[in-house]
N, CA, C and O atoms as a Tripos MOL2 file, in Angstrom:
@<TRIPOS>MOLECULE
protein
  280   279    70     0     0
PROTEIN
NO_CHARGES

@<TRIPOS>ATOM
      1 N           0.8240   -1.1810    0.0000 N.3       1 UNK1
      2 CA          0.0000    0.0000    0.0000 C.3       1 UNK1
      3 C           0.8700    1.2460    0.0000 C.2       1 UNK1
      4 O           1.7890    1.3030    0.8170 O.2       1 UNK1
      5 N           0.6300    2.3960   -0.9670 N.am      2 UNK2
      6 CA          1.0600    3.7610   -0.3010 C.3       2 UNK2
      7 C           0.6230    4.1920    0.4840 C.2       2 UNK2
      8 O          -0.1170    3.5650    1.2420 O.2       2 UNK2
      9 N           0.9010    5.4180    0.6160 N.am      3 UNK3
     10 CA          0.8070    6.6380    1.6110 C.3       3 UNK3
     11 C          -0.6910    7.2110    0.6590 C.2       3 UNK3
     12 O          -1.0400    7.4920   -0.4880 O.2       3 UNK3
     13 N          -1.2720    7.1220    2.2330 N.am      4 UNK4
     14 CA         -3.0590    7.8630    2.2690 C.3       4 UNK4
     15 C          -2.6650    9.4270    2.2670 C.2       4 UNK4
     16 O          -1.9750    9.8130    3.2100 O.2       4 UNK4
     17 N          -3.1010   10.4750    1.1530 N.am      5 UNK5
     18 CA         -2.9880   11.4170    0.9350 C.3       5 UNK5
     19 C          -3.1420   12.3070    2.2050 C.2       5 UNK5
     20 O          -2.3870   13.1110    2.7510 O.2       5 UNK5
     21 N          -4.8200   11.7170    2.5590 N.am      6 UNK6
     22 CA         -5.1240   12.4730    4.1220 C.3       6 UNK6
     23 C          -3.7190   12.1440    5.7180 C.2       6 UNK6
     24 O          -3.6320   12.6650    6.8300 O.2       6 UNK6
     25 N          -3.0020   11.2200    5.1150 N.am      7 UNK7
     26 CA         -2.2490   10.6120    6.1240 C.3       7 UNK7
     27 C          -0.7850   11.5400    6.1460 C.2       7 UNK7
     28 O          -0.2070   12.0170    7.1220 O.2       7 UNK7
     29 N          -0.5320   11.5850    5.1340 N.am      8 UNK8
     30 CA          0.3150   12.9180    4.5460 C.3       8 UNK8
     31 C           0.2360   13.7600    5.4990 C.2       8 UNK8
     32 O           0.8590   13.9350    6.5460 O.2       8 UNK8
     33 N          -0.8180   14.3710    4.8660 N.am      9 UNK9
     34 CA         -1.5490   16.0590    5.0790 C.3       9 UNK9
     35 C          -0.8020   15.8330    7.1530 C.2       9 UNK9
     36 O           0.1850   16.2070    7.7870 O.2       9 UNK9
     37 N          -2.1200   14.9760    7.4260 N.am     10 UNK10
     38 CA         -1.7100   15.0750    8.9650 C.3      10 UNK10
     39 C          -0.5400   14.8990    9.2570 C.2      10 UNK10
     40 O          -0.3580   15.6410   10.2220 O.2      10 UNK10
     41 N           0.5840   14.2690    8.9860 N.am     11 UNK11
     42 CA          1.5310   14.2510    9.1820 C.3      11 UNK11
     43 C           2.4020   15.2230    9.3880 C.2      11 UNK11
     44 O           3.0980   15.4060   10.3860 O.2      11 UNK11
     45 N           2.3090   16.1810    7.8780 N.am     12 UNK12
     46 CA          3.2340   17.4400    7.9040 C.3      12 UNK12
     47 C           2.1910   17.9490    8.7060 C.2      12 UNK12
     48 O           2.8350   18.3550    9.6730 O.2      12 UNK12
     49 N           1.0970   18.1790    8.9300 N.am     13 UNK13
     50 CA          0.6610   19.1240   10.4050 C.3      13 UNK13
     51 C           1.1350   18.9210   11.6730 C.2      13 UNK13
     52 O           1.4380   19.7700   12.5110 O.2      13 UNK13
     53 N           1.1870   17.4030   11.7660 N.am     14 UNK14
     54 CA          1.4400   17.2400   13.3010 C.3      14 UNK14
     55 C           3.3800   18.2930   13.3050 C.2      14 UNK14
     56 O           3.4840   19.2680   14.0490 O.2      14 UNK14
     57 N           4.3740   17.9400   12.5830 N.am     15 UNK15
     58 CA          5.5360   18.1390   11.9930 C.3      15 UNK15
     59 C           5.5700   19.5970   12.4380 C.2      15 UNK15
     60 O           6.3430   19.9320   13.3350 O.2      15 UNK15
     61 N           4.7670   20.4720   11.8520 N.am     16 UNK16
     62 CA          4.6240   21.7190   11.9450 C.3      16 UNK16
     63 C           4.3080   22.1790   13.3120 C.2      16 UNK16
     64 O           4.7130   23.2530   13.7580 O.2      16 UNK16
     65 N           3.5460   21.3070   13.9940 N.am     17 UNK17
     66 CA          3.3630   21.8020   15.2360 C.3      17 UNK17
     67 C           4.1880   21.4210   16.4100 C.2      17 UNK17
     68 O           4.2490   21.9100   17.5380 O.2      17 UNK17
     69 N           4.6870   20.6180   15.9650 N.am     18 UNK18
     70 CA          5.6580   20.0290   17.1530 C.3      18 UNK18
     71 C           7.5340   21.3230   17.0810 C.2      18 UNK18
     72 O           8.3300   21.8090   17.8840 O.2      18 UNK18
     73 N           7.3170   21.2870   15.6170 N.am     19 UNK19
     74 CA          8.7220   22.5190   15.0700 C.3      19 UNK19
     75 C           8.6930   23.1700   13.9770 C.2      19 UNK19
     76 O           9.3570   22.9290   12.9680 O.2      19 UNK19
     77 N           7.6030   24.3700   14.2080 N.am     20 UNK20
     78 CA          7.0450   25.6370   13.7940 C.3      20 UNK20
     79 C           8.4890   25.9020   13.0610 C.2      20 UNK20
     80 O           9.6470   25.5380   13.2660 O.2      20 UNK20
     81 N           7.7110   26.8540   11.9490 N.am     21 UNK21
     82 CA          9.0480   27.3850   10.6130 C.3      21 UNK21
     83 C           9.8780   28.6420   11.3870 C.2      21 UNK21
     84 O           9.6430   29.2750   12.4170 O.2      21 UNK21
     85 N          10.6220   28.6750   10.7000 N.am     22 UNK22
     86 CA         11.0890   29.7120   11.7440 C.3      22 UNK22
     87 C          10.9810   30.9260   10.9740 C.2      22 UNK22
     88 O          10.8780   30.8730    9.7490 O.2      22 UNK22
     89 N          10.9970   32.0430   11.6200 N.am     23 UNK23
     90 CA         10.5730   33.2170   11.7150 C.3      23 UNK23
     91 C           9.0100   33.5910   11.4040 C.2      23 UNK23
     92 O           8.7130   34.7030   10.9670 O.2      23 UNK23
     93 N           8.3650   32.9210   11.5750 N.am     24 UNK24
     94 CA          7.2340   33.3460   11.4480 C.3      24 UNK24
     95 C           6.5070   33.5400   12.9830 C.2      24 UNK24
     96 O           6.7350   32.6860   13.8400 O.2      24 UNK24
     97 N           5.7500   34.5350   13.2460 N.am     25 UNK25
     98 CA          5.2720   34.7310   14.3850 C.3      25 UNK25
     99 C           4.1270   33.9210   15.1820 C.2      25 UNK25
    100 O           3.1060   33.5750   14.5870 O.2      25 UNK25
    101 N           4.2920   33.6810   16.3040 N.am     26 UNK26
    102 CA          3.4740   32.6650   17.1830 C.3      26 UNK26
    103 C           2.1090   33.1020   17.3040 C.2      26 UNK26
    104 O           1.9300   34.2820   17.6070 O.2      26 UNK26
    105 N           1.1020   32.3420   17.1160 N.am     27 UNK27
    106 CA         -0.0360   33.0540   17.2160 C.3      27 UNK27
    107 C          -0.4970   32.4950   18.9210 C.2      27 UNK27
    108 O          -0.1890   31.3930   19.3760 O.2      27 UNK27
    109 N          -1.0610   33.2550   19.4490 N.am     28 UNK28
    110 CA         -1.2350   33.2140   20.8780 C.3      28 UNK28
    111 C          -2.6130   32.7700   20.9300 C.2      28 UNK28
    112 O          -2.9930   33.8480   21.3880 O.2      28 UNK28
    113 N          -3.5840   32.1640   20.8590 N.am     29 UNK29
    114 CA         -5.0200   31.7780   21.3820 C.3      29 UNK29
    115 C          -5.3240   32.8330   22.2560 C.2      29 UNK29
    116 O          -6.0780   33.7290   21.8770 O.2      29 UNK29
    117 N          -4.5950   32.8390   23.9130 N.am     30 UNK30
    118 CA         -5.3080   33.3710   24.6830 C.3      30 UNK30
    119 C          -5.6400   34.4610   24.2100 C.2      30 UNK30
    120 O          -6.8450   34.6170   24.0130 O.2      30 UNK30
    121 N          -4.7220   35.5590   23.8720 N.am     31 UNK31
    122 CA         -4.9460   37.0650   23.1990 C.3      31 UNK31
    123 C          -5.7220   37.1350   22.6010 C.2      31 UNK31
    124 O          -5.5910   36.8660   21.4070 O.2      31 UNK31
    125 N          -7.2320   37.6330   23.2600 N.am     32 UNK32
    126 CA         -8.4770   37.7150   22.7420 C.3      32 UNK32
    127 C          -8.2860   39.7370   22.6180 C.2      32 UNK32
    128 O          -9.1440   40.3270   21.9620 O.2      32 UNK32
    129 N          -7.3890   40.3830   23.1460 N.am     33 UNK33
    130 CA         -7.9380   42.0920   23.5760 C.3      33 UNK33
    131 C          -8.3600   42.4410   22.2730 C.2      33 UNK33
    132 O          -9.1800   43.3550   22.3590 O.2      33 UNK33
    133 N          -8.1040   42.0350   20.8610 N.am     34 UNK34
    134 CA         -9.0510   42.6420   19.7300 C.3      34 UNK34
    135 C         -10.4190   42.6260   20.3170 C.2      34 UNK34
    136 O         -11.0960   43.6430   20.4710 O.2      34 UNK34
    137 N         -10.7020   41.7080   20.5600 N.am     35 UNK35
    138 CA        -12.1990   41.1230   20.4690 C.3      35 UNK35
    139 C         -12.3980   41.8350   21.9430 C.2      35 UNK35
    140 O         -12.9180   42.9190   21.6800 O.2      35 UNK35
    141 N         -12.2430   41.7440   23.2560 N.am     36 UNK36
    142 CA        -12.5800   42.7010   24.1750 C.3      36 UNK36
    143 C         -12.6160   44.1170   23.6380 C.2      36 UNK36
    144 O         -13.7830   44.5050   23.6740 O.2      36 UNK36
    145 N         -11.7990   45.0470   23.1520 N.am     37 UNK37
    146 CA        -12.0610   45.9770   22.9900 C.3      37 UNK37
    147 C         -12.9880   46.3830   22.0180 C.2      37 UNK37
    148 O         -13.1530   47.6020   22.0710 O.2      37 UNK37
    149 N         -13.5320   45.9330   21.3100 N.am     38 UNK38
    150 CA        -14.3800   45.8170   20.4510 C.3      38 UNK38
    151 C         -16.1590   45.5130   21.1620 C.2      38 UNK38
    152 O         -17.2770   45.9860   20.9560 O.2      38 UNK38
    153 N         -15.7940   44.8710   21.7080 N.am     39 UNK39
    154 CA        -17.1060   44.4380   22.5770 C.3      39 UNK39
    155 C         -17.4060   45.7110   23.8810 C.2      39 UNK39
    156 O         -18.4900   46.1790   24.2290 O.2      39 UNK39
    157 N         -15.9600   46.0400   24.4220 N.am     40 UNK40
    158 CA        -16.2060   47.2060   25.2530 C.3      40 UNK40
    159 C         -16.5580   48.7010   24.5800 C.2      40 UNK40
    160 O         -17.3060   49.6420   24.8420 O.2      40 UNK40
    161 N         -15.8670   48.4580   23.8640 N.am     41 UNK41
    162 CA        -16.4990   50.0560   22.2940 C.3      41 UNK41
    163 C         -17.7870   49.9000   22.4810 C.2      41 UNK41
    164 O         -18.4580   50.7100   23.1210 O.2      41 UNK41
    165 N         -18.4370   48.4400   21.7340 N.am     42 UNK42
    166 CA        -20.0170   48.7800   21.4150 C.3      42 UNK42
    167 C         -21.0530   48.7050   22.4610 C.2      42 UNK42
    168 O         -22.2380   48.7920   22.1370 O.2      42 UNK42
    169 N         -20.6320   48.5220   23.9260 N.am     43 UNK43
    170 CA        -20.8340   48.3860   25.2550 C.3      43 UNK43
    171 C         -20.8490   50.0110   25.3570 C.2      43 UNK43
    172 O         -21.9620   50.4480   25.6500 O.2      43 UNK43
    173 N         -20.0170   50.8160   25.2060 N.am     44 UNK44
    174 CA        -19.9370   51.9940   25.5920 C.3      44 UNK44
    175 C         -20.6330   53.0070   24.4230 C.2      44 UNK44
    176 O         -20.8560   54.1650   24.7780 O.2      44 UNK44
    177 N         -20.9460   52.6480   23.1860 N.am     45 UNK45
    178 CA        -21.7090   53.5460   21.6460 C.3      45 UNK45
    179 C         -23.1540   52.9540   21.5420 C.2      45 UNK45
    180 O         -23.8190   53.2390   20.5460 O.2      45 UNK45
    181 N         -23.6570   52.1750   22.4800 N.am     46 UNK46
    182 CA        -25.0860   51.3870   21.5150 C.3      46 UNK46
    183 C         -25.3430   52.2720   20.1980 C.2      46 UNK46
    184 O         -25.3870   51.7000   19.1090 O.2      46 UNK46
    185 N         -25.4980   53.5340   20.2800 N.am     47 UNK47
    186 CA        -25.9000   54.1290   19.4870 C.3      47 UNK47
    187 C         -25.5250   53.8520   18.3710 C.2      47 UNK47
    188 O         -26.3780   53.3180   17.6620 O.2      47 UNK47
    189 N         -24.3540   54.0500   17.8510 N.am     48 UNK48
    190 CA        -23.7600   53.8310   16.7190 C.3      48 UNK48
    191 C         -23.5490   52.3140   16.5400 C.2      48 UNK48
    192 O         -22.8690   52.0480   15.5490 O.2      48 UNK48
    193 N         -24.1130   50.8940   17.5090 N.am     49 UNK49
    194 CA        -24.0670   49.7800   16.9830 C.3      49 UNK49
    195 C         -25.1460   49.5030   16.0420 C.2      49 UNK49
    196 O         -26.2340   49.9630   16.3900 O.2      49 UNK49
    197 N         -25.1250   48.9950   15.1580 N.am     50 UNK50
    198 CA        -26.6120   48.9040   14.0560 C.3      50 UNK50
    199 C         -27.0440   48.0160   14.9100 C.2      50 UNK50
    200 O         -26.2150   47.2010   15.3150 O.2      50 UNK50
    201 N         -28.4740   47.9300   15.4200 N.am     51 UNK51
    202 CA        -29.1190   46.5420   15.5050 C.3      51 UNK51
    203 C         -29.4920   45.6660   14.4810 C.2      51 UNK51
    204 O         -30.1600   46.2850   13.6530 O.2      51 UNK51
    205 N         -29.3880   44.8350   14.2710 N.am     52 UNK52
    206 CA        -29.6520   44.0480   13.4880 C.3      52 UNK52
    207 C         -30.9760   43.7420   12.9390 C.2      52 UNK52
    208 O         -31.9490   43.7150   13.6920 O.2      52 UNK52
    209 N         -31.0820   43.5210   11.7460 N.am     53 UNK53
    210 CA        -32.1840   43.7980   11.5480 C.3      53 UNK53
    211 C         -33.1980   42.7640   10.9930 C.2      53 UNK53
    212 O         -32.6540   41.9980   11.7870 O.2      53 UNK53
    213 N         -34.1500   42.0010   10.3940 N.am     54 UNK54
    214 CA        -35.2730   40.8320   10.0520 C.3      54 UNK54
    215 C         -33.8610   41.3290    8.6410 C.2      54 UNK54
    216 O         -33.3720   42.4430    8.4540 O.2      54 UNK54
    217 N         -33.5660   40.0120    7.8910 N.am     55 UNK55
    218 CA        -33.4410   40.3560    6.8410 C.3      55 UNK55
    219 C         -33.5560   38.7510    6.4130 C.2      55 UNK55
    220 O         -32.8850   37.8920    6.9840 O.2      55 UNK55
    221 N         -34.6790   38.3940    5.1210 N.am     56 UNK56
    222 CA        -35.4330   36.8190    4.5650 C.3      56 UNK56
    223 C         -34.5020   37.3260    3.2480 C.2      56 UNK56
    224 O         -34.9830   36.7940    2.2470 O.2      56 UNK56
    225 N         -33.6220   37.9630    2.9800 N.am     57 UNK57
    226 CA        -33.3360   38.0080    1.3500 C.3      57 UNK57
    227 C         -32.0520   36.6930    1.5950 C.2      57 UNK57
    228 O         -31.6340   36.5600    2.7450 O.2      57 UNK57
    229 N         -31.5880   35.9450    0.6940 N.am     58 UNK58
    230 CA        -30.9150   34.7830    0.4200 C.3      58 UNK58
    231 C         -29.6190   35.6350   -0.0300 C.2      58 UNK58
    232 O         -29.6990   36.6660   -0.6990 O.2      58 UNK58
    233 N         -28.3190   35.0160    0.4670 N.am     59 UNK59
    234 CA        -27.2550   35.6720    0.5290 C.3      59 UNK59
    235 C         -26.6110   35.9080   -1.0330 C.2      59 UNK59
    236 O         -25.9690   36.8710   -1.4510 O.2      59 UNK59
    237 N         -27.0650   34.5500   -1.7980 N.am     60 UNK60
    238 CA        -26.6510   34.8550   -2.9840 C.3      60 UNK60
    239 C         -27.3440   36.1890   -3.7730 C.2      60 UNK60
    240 O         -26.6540   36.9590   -4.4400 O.2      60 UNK60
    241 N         -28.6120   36.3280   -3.6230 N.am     61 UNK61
    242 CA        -29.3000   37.7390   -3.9600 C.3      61 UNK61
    243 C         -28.6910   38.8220   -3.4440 C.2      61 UNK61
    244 O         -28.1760   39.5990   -4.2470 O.2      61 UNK61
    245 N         -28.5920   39.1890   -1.6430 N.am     62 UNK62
    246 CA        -27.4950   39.9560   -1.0800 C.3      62 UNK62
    247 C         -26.6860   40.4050   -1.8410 C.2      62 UNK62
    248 O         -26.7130   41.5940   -2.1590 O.2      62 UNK62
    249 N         -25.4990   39.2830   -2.4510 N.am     63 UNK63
    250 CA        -24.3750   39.8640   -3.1620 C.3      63 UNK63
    251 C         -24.2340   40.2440   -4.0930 C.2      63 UNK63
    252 O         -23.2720   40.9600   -4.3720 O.2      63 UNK63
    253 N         -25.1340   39.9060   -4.9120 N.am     64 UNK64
    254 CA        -25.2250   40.5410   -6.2630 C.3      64 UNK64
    255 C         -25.6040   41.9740   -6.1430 C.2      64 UNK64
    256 O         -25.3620   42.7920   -7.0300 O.2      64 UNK64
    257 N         -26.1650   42.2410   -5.0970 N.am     65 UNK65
    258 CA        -26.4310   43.7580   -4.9160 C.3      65 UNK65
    259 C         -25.5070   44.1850   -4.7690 C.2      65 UNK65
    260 O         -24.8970   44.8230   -5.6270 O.2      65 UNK65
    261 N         -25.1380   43.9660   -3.6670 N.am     66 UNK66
    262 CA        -23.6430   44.3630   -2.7060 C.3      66 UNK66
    263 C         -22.4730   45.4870   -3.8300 C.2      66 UNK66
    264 O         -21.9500   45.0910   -4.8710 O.2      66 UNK66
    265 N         -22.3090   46.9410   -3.2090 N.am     67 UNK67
    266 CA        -21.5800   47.6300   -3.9180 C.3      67 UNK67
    267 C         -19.8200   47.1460   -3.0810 C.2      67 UNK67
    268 O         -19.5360   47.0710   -1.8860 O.2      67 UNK67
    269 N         -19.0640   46.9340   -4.1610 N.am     68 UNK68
    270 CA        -17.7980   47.3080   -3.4970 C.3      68 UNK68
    271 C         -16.7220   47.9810   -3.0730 C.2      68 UNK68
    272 O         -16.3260   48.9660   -3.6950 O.2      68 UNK68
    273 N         -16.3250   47.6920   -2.3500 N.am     69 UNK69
    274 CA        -15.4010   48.5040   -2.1300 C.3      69 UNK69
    275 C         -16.0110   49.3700   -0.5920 C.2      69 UNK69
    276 O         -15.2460   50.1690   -0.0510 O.2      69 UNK69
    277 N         -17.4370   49.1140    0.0150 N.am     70 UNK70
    278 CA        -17.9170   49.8990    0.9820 C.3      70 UNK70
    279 C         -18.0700   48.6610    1.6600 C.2      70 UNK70
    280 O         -18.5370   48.6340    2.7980 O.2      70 UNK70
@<TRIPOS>BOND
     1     1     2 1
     2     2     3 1
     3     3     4 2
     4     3     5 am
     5     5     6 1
     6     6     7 1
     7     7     8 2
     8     7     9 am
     9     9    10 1
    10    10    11 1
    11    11    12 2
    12    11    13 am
    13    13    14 1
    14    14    15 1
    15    15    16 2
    16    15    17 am
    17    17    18 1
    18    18    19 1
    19    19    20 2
    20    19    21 am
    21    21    22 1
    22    22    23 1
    23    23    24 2
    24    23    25 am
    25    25    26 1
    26    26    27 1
    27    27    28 2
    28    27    29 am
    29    29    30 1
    30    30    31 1
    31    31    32 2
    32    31    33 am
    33    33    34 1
    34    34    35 1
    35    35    36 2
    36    35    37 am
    37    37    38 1
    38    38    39 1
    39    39    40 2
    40    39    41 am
    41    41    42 1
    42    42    43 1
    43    43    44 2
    44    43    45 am
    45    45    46 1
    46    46    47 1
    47    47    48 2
    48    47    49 am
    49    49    50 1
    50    50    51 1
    51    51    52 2
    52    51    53 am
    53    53    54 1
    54    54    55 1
    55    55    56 2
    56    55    57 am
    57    57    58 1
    58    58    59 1
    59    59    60 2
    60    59    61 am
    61    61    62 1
    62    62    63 1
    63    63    64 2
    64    63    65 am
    65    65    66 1
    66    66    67 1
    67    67    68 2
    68    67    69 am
    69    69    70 1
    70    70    71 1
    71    71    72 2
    72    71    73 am
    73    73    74 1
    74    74    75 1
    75    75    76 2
    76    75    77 am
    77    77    78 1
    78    78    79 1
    79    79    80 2
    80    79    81 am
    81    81    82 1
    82    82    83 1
    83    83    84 2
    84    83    85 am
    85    85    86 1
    86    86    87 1
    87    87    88 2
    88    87    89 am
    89    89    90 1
    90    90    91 1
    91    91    92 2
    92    91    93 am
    93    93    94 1
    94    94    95 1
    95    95    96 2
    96    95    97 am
    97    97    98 1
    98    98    99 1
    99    99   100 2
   100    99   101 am
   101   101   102 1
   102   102   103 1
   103   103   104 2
   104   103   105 am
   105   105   106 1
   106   106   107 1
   107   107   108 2
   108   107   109 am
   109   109   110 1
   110   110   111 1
   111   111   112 2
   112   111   113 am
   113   113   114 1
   114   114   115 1
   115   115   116 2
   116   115   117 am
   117   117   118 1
   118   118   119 1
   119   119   120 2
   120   119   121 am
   121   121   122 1
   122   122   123 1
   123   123   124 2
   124   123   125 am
   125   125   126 1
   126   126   127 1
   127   127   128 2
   128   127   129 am
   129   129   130 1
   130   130   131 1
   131   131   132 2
   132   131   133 am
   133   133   134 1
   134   134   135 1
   135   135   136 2
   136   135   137 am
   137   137   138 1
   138   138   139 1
   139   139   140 2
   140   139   141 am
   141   141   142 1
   142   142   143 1
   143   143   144 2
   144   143   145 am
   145   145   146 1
   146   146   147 1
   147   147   148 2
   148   147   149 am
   149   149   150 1
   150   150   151 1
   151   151   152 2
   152   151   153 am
   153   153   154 1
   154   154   155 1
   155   155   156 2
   156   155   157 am
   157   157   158 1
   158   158   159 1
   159   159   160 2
   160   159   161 am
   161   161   162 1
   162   162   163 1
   163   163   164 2
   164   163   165 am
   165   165   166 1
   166   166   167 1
   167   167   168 2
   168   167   169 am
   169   169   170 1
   170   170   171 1
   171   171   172 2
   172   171   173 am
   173   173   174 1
   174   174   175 1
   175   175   176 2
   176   175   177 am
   177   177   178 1
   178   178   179 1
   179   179   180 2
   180   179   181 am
   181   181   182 1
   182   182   183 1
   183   183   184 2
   184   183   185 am
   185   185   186 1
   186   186   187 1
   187   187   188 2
   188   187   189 am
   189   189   190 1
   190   190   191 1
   191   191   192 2
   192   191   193 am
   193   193   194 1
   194   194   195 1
   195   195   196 2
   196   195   197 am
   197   197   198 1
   198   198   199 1
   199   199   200 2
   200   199   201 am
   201   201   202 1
   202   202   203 1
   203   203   204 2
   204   203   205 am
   205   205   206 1
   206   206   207 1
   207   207   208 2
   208   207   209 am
   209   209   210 1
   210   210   211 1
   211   211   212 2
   212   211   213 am
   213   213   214 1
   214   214   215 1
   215   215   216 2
   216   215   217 am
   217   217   218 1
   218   218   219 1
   219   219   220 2
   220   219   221 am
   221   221   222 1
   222   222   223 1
   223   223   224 2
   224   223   225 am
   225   225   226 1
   226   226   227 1
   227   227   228 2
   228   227   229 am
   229   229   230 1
   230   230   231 1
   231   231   232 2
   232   231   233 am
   233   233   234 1
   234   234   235 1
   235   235   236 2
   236   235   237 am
   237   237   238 1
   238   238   239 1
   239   239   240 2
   240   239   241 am
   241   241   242 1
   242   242   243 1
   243   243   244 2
   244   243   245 am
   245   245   246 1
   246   246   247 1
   247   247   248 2
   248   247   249 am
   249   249   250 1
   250   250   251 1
   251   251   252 2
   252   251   253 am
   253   253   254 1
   254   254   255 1
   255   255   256 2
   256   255   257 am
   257   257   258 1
   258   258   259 1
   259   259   260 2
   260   259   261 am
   261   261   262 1
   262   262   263 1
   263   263   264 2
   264   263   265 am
   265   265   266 1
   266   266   267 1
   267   267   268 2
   268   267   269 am
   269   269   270 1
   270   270   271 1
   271   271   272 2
   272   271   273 am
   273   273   274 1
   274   274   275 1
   275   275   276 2
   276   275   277 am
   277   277   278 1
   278   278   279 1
   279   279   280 2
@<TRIPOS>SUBSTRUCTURE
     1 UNK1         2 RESIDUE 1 A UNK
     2 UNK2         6 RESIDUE 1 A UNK
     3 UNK3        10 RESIDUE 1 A UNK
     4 UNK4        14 RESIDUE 1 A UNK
     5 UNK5        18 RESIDUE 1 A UNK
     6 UNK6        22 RESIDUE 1 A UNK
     7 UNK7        26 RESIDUE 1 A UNK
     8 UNK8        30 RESIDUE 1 A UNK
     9 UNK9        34 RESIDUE 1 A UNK
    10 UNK10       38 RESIDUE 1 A UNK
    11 UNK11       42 RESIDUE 1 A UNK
    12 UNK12       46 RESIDUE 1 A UNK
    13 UNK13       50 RESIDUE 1 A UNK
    14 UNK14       54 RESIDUE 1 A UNK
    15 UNK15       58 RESIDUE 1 A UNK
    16 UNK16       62 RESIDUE 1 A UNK
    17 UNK17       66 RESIDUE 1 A UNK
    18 UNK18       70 RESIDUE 1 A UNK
    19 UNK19       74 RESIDUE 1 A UNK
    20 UNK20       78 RESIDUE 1 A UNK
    21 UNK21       82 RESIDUE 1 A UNK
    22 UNK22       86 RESIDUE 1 A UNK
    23 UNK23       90 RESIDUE 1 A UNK
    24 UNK24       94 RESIDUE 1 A UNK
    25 UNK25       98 RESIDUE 1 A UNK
    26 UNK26      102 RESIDUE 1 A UNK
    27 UNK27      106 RESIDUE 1 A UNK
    28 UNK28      110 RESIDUE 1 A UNK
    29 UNK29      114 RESIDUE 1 A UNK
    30 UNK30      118 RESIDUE 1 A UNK
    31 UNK31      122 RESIDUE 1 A UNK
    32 UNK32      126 RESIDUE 1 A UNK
    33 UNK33      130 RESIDUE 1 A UNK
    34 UNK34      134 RESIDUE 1 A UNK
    35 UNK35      138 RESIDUE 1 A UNK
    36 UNK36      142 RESIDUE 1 A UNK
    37 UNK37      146 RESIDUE 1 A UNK
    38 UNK38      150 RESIDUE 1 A UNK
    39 UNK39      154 RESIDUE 1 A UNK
    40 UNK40      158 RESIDUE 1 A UNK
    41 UNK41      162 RESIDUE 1 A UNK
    42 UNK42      166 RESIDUE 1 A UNK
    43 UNK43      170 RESIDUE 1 A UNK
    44 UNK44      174 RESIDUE 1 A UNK
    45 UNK45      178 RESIDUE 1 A UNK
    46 UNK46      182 RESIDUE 1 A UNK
    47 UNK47      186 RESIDUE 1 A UNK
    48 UNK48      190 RESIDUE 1 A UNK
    49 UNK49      194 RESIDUE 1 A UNK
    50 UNK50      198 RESIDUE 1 A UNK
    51 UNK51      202 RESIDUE 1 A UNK
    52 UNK52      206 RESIDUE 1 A UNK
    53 UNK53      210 RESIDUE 1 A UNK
    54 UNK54      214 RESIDUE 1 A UNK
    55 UNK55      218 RESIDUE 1 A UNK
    56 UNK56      222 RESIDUE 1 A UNK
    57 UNK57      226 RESIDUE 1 A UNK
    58 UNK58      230 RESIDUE 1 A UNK
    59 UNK59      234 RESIDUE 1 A UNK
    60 UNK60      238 RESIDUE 1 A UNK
    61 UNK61      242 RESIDUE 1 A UNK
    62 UNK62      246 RESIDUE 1 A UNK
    63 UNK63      250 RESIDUE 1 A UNK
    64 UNK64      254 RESIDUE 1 A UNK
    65 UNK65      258 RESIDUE 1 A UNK
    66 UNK66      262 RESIDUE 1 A UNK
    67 UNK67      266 RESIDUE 1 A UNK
    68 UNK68      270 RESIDUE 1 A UNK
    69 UNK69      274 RESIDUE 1 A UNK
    70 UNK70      278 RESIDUE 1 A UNK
């Protein structure tokens, strides 16, 4: 038998995680403060948070509207 493609894949993942490339930067899990400060912003503006609103239109319709670049 060969090598299971999916068996591969996991392999070089496990590889990667055990001895990360070097110079590339560590990503931290715990370091959520984007996401706190963001939550404390719209904690402190309700105003300027949009509420959300009923919207039944189907996303593929959505995008075809959708201008870009805004």
């Amino acid at each position: 038998m060969g090598d299971d493609e999916q068996e591969s894949e996991v392999s070089e993942w496990e590889q990667y995680i055990e001895d990360p490339p070097e110079g590339e930067l560590p990503v931290a899990e715990d370091n959520d403060d984007d996401a706190e400060q963001a939550v404390d912003w719209a904690e402190r503006h309700p105003r300027q948070v949009a509420a959300p609103e009923e919207d039944d239109t189907p996303a593929e319709e959505s995008a075809i509207h959708e201008i870009p670049g805004r």
